[in-house]
C-alpha positions as semicolon CSV with decimal commas, in nm:
position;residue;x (nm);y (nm);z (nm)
1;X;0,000;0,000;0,000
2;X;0,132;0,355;-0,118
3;X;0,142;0,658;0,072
4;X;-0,194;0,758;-0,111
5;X;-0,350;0,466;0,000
6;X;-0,248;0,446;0,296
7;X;-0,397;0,841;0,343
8;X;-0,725;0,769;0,218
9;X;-0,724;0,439;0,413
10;X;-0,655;0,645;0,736
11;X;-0,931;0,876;0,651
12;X;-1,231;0,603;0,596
13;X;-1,086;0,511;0,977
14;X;-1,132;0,801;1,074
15;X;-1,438;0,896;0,934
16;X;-1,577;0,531;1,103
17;X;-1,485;0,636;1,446
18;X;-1,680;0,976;1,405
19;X;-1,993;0,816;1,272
20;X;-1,940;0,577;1,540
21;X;-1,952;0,819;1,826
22;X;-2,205;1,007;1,699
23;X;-2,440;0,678;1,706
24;X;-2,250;0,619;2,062
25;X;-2,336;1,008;2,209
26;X;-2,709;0,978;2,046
27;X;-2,746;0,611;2,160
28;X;-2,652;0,695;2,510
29;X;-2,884;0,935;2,575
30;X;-3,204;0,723;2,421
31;X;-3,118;0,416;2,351
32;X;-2,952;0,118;2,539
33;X;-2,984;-0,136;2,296
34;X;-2,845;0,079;2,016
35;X;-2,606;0,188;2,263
36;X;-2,483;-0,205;2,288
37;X;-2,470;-0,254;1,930
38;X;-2,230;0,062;1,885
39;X;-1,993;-0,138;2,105
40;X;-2,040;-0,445;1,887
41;X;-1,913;-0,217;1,585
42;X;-1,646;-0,099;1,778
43;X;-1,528;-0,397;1,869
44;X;-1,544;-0,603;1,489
45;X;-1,414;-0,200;1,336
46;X;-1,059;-0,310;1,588
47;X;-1,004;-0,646;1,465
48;X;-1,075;-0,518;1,084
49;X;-0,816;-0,361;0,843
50;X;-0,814;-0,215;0,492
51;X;-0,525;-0,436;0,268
52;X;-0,317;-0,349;0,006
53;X;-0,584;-0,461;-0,253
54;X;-0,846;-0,262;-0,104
55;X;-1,007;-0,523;0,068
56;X;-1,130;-0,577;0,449
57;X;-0,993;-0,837;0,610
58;X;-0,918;-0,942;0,977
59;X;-0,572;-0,798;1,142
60;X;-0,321;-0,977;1,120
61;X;-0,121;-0,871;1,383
62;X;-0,384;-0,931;1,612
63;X;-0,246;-1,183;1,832
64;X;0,047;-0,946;1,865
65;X;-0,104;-0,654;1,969
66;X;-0,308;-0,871;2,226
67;X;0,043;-0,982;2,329
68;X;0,125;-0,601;2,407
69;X;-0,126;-0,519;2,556
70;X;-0,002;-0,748;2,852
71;X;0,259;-0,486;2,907
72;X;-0,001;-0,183;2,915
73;X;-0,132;-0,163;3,322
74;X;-0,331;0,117;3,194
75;X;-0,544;-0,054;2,943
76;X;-0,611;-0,427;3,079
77;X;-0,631;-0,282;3,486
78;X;-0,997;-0,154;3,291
79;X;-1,082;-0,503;3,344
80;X;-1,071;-0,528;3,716
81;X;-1,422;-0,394;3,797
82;X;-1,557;-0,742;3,533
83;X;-1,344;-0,954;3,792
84;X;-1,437;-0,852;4,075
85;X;-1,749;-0,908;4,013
86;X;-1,657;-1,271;3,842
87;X;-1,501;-1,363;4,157
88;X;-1,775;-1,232;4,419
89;X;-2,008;-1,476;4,257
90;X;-1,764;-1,768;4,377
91;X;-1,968;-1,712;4,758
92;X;-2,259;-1,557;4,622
93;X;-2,622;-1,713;4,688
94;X;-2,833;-1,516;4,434
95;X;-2,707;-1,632;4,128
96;X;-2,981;-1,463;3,938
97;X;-2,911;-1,075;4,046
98;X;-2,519;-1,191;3,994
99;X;-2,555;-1,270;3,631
100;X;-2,700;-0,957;3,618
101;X;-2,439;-0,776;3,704
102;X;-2,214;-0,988;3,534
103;X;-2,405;-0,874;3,208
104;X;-2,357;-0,476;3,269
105;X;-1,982;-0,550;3,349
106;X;-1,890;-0,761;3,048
107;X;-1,789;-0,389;2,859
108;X;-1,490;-0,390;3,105
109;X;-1,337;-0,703;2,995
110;X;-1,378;-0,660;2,599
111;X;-1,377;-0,271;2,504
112;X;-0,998;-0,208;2,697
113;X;-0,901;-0,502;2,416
114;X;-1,112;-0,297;2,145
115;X;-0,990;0,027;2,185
116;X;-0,628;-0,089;2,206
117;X;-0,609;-0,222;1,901
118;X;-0,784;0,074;1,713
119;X;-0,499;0,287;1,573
120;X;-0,401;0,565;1,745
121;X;-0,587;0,895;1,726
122;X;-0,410;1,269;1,718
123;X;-0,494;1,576;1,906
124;X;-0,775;1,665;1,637
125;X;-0,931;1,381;1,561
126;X;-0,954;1,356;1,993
127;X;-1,139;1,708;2,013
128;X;-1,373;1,566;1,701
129;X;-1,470;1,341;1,910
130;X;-1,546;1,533;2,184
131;X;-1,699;1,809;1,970
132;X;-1,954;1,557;1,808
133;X;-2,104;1,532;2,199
134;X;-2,060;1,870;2,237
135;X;-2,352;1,895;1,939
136;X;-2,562;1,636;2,040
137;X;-2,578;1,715;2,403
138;X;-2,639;2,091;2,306
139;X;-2,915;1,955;2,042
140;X;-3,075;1,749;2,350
141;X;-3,137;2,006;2,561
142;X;-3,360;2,244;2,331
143;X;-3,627;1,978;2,382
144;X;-3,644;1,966;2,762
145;X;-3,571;2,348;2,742
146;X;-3,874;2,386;2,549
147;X;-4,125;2,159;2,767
148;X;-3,961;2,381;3,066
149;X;-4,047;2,671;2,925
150;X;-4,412;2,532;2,825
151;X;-4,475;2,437;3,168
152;X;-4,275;2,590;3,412
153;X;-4,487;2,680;3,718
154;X;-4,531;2,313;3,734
155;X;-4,177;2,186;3,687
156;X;-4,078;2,461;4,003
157;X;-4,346;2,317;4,177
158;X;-4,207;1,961;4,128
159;X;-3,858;1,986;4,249
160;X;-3,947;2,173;4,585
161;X;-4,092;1,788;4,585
162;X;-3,789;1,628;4,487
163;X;-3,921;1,537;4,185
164;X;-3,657;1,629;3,857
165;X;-3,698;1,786;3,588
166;X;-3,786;1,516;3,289
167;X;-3,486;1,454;3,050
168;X;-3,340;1,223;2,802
169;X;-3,202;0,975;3,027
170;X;-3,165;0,954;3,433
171;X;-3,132;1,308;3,550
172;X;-2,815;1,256;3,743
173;X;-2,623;1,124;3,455
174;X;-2,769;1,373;3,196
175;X;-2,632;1,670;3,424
176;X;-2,330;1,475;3,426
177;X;-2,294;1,446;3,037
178;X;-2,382;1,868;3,063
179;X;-2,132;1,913;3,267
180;X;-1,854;1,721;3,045
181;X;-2,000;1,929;2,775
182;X;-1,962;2,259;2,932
183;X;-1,606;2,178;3,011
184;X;-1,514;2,020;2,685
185;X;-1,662;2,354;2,497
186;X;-1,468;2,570;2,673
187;X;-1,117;2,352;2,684
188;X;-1,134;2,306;2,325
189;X;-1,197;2,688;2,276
190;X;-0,857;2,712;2,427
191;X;-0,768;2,575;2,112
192;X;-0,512;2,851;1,873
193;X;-0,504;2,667;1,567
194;X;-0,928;2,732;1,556
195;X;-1,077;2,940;1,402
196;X;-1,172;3,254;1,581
197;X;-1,534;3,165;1,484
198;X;-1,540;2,837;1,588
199;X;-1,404;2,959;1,932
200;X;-1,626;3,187;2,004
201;X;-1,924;2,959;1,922
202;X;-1,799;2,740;2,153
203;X;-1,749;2,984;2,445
204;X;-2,138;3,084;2,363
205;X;-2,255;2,718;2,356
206;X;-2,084;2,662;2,679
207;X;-2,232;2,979;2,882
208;X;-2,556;2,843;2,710
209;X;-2,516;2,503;2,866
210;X;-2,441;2,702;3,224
211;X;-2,767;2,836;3,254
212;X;-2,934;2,543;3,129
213;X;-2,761;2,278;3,410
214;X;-2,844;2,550;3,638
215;X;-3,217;2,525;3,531
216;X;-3,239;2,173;3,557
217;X;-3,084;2,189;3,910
218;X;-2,930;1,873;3,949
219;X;-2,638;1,882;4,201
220;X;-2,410;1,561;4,098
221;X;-2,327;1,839;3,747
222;X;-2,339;2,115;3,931
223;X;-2,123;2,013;4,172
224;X;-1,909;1,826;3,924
225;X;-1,900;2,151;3,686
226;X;-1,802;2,361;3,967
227;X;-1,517;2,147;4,078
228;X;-1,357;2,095;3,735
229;X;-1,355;2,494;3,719
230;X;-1,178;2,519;4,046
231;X;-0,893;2,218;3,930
232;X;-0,812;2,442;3,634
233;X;-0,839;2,776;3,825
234;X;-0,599;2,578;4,120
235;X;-0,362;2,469;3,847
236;X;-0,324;2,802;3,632
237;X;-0,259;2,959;3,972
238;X;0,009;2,687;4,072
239;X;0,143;2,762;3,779
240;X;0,178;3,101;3,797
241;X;-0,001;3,170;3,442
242;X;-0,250;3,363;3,362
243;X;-0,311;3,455;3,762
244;X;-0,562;3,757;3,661
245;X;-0,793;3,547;3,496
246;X;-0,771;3,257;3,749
247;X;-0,873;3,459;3,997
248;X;-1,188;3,665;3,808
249;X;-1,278;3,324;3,682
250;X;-1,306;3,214;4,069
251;X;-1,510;3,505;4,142
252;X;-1,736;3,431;3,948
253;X;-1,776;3,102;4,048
254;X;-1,829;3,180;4,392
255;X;-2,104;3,414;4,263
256;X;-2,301;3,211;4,011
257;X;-2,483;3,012;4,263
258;X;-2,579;3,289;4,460
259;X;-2,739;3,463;4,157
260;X;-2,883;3,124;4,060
261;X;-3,062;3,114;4,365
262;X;-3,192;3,473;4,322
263;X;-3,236;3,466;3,953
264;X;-3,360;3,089;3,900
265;X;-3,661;2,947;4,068
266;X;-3,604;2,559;3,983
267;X;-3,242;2,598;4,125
268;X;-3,374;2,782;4,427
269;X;-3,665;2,521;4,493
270;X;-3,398;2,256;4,458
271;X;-3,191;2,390;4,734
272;X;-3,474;2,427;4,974
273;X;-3,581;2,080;4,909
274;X;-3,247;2,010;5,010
275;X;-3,207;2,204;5,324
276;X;-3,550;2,036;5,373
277;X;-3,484;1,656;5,284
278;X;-3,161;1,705;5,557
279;X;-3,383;1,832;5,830
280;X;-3,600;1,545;5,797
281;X;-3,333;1,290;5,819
282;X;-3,201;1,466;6,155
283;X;-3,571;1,346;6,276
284;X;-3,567;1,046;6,141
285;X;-3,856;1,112;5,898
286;X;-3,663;0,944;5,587
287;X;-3,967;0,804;5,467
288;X;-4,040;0,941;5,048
289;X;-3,739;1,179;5,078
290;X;-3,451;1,095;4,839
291;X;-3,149;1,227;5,009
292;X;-3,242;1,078;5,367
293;X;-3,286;0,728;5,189
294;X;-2,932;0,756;5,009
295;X;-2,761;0,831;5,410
296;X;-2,924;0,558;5,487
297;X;-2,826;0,350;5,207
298;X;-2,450;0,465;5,281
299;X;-2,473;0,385;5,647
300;X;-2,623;-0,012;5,525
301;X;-2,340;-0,021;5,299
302;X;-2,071;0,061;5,537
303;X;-2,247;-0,164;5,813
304;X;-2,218;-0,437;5,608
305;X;-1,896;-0,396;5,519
306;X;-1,792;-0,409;5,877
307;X;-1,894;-0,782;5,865
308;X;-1,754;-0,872;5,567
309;X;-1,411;-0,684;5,588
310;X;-1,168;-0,864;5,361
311;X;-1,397;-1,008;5,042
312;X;-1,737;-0,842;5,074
313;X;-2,049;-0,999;5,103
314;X;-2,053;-1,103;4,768
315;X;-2,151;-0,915;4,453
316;X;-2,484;-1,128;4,429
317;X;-2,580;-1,153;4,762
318;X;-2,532;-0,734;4,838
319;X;-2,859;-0,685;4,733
320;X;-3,040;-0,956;4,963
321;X;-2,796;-0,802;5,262
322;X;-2,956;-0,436;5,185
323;X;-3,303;-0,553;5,208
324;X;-3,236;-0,739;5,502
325;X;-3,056;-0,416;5,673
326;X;-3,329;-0,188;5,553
327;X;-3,613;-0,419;5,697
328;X;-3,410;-0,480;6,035
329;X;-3,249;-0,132;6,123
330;X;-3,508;0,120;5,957
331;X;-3,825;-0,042;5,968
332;X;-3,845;-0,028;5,573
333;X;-4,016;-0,266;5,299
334;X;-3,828;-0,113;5,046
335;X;-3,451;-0,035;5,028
336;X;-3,196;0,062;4,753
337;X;-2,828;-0,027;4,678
338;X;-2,621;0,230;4,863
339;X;-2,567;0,541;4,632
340;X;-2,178;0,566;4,612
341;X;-1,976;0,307;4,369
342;X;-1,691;0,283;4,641
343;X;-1,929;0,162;4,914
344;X;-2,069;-0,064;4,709
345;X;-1,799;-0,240;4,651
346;X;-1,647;-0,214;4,981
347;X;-1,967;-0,373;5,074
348;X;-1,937;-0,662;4,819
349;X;-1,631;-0,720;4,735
350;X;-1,434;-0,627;5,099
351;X;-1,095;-0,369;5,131
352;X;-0,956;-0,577;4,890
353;X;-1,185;-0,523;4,612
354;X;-1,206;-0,182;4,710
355;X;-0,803;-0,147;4,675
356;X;-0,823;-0,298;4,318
357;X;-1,093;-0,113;4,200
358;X;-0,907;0,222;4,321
359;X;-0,584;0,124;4,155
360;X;-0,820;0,057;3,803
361;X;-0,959;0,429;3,820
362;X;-0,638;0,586;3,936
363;X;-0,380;0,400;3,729
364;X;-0,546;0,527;3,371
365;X;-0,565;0,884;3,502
366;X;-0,167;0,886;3,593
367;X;-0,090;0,767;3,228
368;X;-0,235;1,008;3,043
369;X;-0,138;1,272;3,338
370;X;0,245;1,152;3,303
371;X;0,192;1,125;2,872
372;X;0,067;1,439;2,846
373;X;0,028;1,695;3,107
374;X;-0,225;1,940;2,878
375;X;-0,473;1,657;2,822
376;X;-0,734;1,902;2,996
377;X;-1,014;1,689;2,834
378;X;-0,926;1,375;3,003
379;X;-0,888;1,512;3,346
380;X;-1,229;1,724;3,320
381;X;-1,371;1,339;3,262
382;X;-1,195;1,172;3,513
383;X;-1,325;1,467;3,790
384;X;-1,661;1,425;3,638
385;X;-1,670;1,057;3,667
386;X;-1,487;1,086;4,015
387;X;-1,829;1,266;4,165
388;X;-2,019;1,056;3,961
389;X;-1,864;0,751;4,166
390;X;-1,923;0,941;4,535
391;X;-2,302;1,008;4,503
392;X;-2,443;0,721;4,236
393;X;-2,338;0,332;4,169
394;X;-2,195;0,395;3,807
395;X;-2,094;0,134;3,734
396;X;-2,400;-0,038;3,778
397;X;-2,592;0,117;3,522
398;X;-2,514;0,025;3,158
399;X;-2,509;0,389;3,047
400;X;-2,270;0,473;3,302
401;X;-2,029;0,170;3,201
402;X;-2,051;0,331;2,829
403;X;-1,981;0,689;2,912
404;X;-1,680;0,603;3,140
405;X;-1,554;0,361;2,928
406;X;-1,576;0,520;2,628
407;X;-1,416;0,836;2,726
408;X;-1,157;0,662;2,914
409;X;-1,066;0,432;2,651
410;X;-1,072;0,742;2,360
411;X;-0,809;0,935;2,565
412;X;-0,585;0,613;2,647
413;X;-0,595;0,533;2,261
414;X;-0,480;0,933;2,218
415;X;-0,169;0,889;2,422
416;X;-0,040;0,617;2,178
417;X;0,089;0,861;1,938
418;X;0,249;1,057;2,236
419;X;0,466;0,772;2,348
C-alpha cells in the first residue's frame, strides 16, 4: 500500500470512528440497545483492516497486539471492575441478580481489548470526538428546554418535591454528560489553531449550557462543573499563568450560585428541598425523601462492610444483605443499593476489592497525566466521573459503564501517538 493509500485508508478510519460516536453520544442518551450494538461495531471496526488490494480483512497482527497489551497496566487494569465481580459470585447465593451484574460488566473485559487495538488517534481527531457530543448534548437540551419553558410553574413546583426535571435519560447522569459538555466547549476553545469563529461559538454554547444545568438543578453536574472549574483555576494559579484570569474566573464562580438562587426558581426550589430533605433525616422522617434514603443506604453499605471486611459480602448476595438491613435497622419494605460506587464495593467485594478497583480508576488517570500533562479533556472526565462515583453506583448502570468507558478508553488510545 502507497502513501496515497495508505492516506485515504486512514481517513475512511477516521471517518468510522466519528460516525461511530455520533451513534455512541445519540445512543446513550435514548437508547440502550443501540447503545450495545455501537460497542459491537467498535469492537469487529478493531479487529478489521483495509489491505493493500483494497479489501477488508481481519488484522493480522492481532495476536500481537493482544500480546502487548499485557505490558499496558493502563489498558487491561480496565478489566478489574468485570473480575471482581466474576469472583464475588464464587460465595454468592443469588445467582440470578449476579448474572445480572455480570451482564452490565462484560464492557470492562472486551472494550480495553477494542480500543487498544484501534490505531491511534491525534490531538484533532480527539477534540472531534469530543466536539460531536458537544452537538448532540447541546441539540438534547432544546427539547427539555422547550417543555420547561411550556410548563414551568409546574416543573418549580415539582422539584421543591424532589421530583426532577424530565430529560433524556436519568437526570443525574444527563447533568453529568452537561457538565462534560460545558467543560469540553470551553477547553477546546482554548484551542489557537481554531478558528476565531469556531471559538467563540464554543465559548457561547458553553455559557448556554451554564444556565441550562443550572435550570435543571441537578447537584451531581453542578457540583461536578463547579469542581472541574476550580482544578483548572488551582492549576493556572500553581502555575503562575494567567493569575488575573484565574482569579476573576473564581469570582465568578463563587457568585453564580448565589445569583442562581436569586435569579432561578427551579435551582432555588432545589436547594430548599435540600435544606429540607436534611432536616428530615435529623428526625428520622426518611420516609419518600430521596437524600435521607441515600444516608441511609450509605450507612447499610458501610455496616455491612464491617462484617464482611476482607472479600465483601458477595456481589450477588449485596442486594439480599440491603433488604435485610433496611427491613431490620429502619423499619423499611423497600430499600436501595447504597448510592456511592466505592461503598458498594467495599460492601461486596471487601478492602480488597475496594483497593483494586481504586488502583483501576487511578492508574489510567496517571498515564495520560504523566503522557501528556495538557490533556485538559481527560482530566475534566476523570473529575466528572470521580463525583459521579461518590453520590451514584456507576458502574452499575449500563449507560454509566458506556460513558466512562468510552471516554476513558478514547483518551488512552490518544496517548499512543504521544509515546
Amino acid at each position: 500500500m502507497n502513501s496515497g493509500e495508505r492516506k485515504i485508508a486512514g481517513r475512511i478510519h477516521i471517518l468510522i470512528l466519528l460516525v461511530l460516536t455520533a451513534i455512541f453520544s445519540i445512543s446513550l442518551l435514548y437508547s440502550v440497545y443501540v447503545l450495545s450494538i455501537v460497542f459491537f461495531l467498535f469492537g469487529l471496526f478493531s479487529i478489521l483492516c483495509i489491505t493493500e488490494s483494497g479489501k477488508i480483512a481481519i488484522r493480522s497482527d492481532f495476536f500481537v497486539q493482544m500480546s502487548a497489551l499485557l505490558s499496558k497496566p493502563e489498558w487491561w487494569l480496565l478489566s478489574v471492575p468485570f473480575f471482581l465481580v466474576l469472583f464475588g459470585g464464587l460465595y454468592s447465593d443469588d445467582s440470578s441478580y449476579w448474572l445480572t451484574r455480570m451482564r452490565i460488566k462484560i464492557p470492562f473485559l472486551l472494550l480495553p481489548m477494542a480500543f487498544y487495538l484501534l490505531p491511534g488517534i491525534n490531538k484533532k481527531t480527539y477534540e472531534q470526538i469530543h466536539l460531536i457530543f458537544i452537538l448532540i448534548i447541546t441539540l438534547s437540551s432544546l427539547p427539555v428546554v422547550w417543555g420547561m419553558i411550556n410548563d414551568y410553574s409546574s416543573i418549580v413546583d415539582a422539584l421543591g418535591h424532589g421530583r426532577p426535571v424530565a430529560t433524556p435519560v436519568s437526570h443525574i447522569r444527563y447533568s453529568l454528560f452537561v457538565a462534560l459538555a460545558i467543560s469540553s466547549s470551553f477547553i477546546i476553545s482554548e484551542n489557537k489553531h481554531l478558528k476565531t469563529r469556531y471559538q467563540n461559538w464554543l465559548r457561547i454554547n458553553g455559557f448556554y449550557l451554564i444556565f441550562f444545568i443550572h435550570f435543571l438543578a441537578v447537584r451531581s453536574g453542578i457540583v461536578a462543573l463547579y469542581l472541574v472549574a476550580l482544578y483548572f483555576i488551582f492549576r493556572q494559579l500553581y502555575e503562575g499563568r494567567r493569575k488575573r484570569s484565574a482569579i476573576i474566573l473564581g469570582t465568578v464562580l463563587l457568585t453564580i450560585p448565589f445569583l442562581a438562587y436569586q435569579l432561578i426558581p427551579s435551582f432555588k426550589e432545589r436547594i430548599n428541598y435540600m435544606v429540607e430533605d436534611a432536616s428530615q433525616y435529623q428526625k428520622m422522617e426518611w420516609n419518600a425523601y430521596s437524600d435521607a434514603e441515600r444516608i441511609l443506604s450509605l450507612r447499610a453499605g458501610l455496616d455491612i462492610s464491617k462484617r464482611y471486611p476482607v472479600f465483601g459480602a458477595g456481589t450477588g448476595d449485596l442486594r439480599g444483605e440491603m433488604q435485610t438491613y433496611f427491613y431490620d435497622h429502619y423499619d423499611k419494605d423497600t430499600f436501595i443499593m447504597p448510592h456511592n460506587q466505592f461503598i458498594s464495593i467495599l460492601a461486596g467485594s471487601g478492602l480488597v476489592g475496594l483497593l483494586l478497583f481504586v488502583l483501576a480508576l487511578v492508574f489510567p488517570v496517571c498515564h495520560c497525566y504523566r503522557t501528556w500533562p495538557g490533556n485538559h479533556l481527560f482530566i475534566a472526565m476523570s473529575i466528572i466521573i470521580f463525583i459521579s462515583l461518590m453520590v451514584e453506583n456507576t458502574f452499575e448502570t449500563s449507560i454509566g459503564v458506556a460513558f466512562y468507558l468510552f471516554f476513558t478508553l478514547i483518551g488512552l488510545n490518544h496517548t499512543k501517538t504521544l509515546v
